[in-house]
C-alpha positions in Angstrom: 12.4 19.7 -19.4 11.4 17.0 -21.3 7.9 14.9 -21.1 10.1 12.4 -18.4 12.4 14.5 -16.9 10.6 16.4 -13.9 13.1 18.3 -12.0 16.9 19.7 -13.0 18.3 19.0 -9.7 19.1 14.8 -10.5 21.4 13.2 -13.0 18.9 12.9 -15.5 19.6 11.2 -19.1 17.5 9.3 -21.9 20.1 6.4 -22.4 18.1 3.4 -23.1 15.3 4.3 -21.0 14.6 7.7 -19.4 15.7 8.2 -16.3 17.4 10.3 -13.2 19.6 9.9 -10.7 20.1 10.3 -7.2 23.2 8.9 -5.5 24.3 6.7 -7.7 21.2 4.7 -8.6 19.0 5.3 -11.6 15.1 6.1 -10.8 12.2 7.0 -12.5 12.2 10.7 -13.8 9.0 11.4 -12.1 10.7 10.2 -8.7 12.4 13.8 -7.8 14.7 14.8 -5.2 12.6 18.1 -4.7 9.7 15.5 -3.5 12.1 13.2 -1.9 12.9 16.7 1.0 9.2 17.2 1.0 8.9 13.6 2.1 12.1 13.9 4.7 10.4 17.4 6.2 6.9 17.2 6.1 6.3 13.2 6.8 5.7 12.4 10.3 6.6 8.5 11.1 4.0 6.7 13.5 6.8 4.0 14.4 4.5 1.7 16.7 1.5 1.5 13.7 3.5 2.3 10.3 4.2 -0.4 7.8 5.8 -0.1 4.5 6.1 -3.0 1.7 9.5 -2.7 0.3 10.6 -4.4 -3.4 12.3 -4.6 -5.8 10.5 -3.4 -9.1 8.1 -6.2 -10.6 8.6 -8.6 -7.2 5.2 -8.8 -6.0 4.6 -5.1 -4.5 1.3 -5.3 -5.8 -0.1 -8.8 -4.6 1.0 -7.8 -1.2 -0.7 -4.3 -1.1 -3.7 -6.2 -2.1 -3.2 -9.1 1.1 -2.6 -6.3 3.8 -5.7 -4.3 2.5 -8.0 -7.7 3.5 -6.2 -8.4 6.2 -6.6 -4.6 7.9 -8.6 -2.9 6.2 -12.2 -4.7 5.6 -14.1 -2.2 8.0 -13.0 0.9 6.1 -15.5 3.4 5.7 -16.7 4.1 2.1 -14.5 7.1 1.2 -11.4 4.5 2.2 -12.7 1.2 1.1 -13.1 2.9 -2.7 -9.8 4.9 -2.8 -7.3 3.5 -5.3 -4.2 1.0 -3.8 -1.9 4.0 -5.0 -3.8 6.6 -2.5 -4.7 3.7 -0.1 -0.9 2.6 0.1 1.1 5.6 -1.0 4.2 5.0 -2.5 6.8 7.3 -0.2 8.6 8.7 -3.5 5.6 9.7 -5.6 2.1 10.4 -4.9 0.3 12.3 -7.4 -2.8 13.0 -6.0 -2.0 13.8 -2.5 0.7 16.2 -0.1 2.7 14.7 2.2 0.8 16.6 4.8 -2.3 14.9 3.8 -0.8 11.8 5.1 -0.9 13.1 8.6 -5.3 12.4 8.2 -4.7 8.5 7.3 -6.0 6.3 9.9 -3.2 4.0 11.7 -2.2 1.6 10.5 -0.8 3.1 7.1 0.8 1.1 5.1 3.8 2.3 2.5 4.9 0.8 -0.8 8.8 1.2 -1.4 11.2 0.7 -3.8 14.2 2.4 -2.0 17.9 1.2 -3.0 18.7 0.6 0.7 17.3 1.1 4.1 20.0 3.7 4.9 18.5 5.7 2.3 15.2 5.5 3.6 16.4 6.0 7.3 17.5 9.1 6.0 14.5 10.3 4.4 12.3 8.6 6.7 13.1 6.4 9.8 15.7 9.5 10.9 16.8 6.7 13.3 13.7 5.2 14.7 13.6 1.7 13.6 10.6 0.8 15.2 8.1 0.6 12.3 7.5 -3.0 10.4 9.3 -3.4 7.0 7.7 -6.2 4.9 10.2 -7.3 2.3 9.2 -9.0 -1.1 12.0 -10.9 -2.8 11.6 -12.6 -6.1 13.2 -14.8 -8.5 15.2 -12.3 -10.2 14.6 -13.8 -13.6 11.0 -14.0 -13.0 10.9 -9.8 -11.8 13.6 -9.2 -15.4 10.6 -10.7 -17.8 8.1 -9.1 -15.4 10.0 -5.9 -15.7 10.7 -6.6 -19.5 7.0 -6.9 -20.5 5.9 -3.9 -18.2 8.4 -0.8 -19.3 7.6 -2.4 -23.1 3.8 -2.1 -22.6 4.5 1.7 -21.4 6.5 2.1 -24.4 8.3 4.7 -22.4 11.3 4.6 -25.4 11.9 3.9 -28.6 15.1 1.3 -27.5 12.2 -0.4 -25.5 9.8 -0.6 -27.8 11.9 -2.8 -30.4 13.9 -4.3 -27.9 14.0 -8.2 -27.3 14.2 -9.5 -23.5 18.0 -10.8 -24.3 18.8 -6.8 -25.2 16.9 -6.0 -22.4 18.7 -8.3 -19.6 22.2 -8.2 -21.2 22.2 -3.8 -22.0 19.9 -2.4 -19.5 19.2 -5.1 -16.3 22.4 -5.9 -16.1 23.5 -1.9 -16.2 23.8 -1.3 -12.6 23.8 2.7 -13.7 20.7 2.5 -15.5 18.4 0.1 -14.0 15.6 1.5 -12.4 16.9 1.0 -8.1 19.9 -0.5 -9.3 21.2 -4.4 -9.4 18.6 -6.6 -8.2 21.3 -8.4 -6.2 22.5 -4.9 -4.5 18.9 -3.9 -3.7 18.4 -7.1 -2.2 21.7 -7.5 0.3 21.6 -4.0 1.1 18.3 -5.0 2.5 19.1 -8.6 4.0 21.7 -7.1 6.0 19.8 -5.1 7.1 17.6 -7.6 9.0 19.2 -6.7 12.6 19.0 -3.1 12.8 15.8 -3.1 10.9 12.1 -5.0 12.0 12.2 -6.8 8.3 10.2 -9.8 7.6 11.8 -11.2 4.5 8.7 -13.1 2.5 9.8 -14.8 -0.9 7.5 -14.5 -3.8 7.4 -17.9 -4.8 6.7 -19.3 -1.2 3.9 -17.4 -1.3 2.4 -19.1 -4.8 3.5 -22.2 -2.9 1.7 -21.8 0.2 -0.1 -18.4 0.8 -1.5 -19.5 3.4 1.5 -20.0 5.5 3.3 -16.5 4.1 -0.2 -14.8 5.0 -0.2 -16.4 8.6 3.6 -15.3 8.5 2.4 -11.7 7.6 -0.2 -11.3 10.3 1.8 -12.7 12.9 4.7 -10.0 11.8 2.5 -7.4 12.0 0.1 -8.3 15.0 -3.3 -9.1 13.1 -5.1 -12.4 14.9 -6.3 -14.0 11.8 -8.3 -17.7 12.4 -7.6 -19.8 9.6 -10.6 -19.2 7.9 -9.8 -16.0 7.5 -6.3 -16.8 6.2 -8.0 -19.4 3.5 -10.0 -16.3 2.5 -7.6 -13.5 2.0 -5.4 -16.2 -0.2 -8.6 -17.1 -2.3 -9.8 -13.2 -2.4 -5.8 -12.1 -3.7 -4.9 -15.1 -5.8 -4.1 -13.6 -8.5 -6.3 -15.2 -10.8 -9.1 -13.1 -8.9 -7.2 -9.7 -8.5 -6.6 -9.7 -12.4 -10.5 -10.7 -13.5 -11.0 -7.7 -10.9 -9.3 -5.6 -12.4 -8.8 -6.4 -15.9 -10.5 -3.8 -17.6 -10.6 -1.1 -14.9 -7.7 1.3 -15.5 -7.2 2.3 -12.0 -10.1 0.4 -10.4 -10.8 0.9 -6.0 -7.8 -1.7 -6.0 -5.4 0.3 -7.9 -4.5 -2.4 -9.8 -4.7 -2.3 -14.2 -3.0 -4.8 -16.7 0.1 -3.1 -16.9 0.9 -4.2 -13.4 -0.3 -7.9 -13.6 0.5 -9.9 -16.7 1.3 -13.6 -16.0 1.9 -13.8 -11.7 3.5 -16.8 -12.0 6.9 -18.7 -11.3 9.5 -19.7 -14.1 8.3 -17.8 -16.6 11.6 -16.8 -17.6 11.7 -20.8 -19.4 10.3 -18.9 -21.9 12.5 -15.9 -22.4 16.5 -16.5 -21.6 18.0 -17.9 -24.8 21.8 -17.6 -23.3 21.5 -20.2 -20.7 24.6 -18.4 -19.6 22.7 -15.5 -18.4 20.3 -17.8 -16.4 22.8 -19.6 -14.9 24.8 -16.6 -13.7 21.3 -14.9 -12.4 20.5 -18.3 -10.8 23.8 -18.5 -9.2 23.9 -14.4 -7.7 20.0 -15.4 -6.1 21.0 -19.1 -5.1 24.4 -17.2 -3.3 22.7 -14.3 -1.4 19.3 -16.8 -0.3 22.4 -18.9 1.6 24.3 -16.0 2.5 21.4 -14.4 4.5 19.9 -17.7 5.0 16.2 -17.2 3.2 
């Protein structure tokens, strides 16, 4: 196998980016099915206390692992309060540094980051029909999470077609590539999970409403997930997670007690993607998809 490719039991290939595959939809090669049934017969779901952040790639995941850590977790003991955000809030399709069993001694609530193509696929894995536990749901700007996504799979340089590649090759040959993008079409990921909202407990938080007004999509969070916060404490989980202070954190710590390094924040802001379509065609036509499925699903 090569350096990316981790099990012989996916669709794996090393078109444009390395990658497997697993039903359809293209994931990282370090994101295995073998792990995948470890997950679906080892994991045992706490339904009434288990969160999980769900995303798609490079849509805030990591800004809202960081605002559910203040909001539940500021009496952790030592050994919690300095374990990384990837150990802290395991991601439920690979954690390097612990078994799935080991899960089974983290204190309730525990909190899951996900990047799953659909809820039915994590129902299956997971859930296995209870749909009790709370499903926080980060949508962004898909133009903002394509230069996000650009910048972050370049700074890996995790191929050579991604090293040299400009963000218009980048949008128009592999984001737009339904069967190569990593969890698929960002407009798939997100209406097989808008659907969803009735036979799931999702609370559907927008990425930009939360640079808008944190406070309000904090207060919206703790309400969700049954944490009485006084506004003082609202005021300072925004200021402590503004992303401003999480990258000075964390700048120059590669995996600091935050689990946060610079190849996961760069700029954290909205409309950067001013600054990198050139074919206004392709902004118009990724405006358009969002601008359809926010009225669709009325977000």
């Amino acid at each position: 196998m090569t350096t990316f490719k981790q099990s012989e039991n996916y669709d794996y290939s090393e078109y444009l980016i390395p990658h497997g595959s697993l039903n359809g939809v293209a994931i990282p090669g370090f994101v295995t099915p073998e792990f995948r049934a470890e997950f679906q017969k080892d994991f045992k779901l706490r339904p009434e206390s288990d969160i999980f952040i769900v995303t798609y790639p490079k849509s805030g995941t990591t800004w809202m692992q960081n605002i559910l850590r203040k909001m539940l977790f500021t009496e952790d003991t030592q050994e919690w309060a300095e374990m990384p955000l990837t150990e802290r809030f395991p991601w439920v399709d690979y954690i390097p540094s612990l078994s799935v069993t080991d899960l089974e001694k983290v204190p309730n609530p525990r909190v899951f980051k996900c990047h799953n193509h659909s809820p039915q696929e994590m129902d299956d894995q997971i859930f296995k029909g209870n749909r009790k536990a709370k499903i926080v749901y980060v949508v962004r700007d898909p133009r903002d999470a394509c230069v996000s996504l650009y910048h972050h799979l370049q700074k890996a340089g995790i191929s050579d077609w991604m090293k040299k590649a400009n963000f218009t090759d980048f949008f128009k040959t592999y984001f737009r590539d339904g069967k190569t993008v990593f969890y698929g079409l960002w407009e798939d990921h997100v209406n097989n999970w808008l659907s969803s909202r009735d036979e799931y407990d999702i609370l559907v938080v927008k990425y930009e409403d939360l640079i808008e007004d944190s406070c309000k999509e904090i207060s919206r969070v703790a309400d969700f997930i049954g944490c009485d916060l006084t506004p003082e404490a609202v005021r300072g989980i925004a200021e402590k997670t503004s992303f401003a202070n999480i990258k000075v954190q964390n700048l120059f710590k590669e995996d600091g007690h935050d689990g946060v390094h610079d190849s996961f924040l760069r700029k954290g802001v909205v409309g950067d993607w001013k600054n990198h379509f050139v074919d206004m065609a392709d902004e118009e036509m990724m405006r358009k998809i969002a601008d359809d499925l926010y009225k669709k699903h009325q977000i």
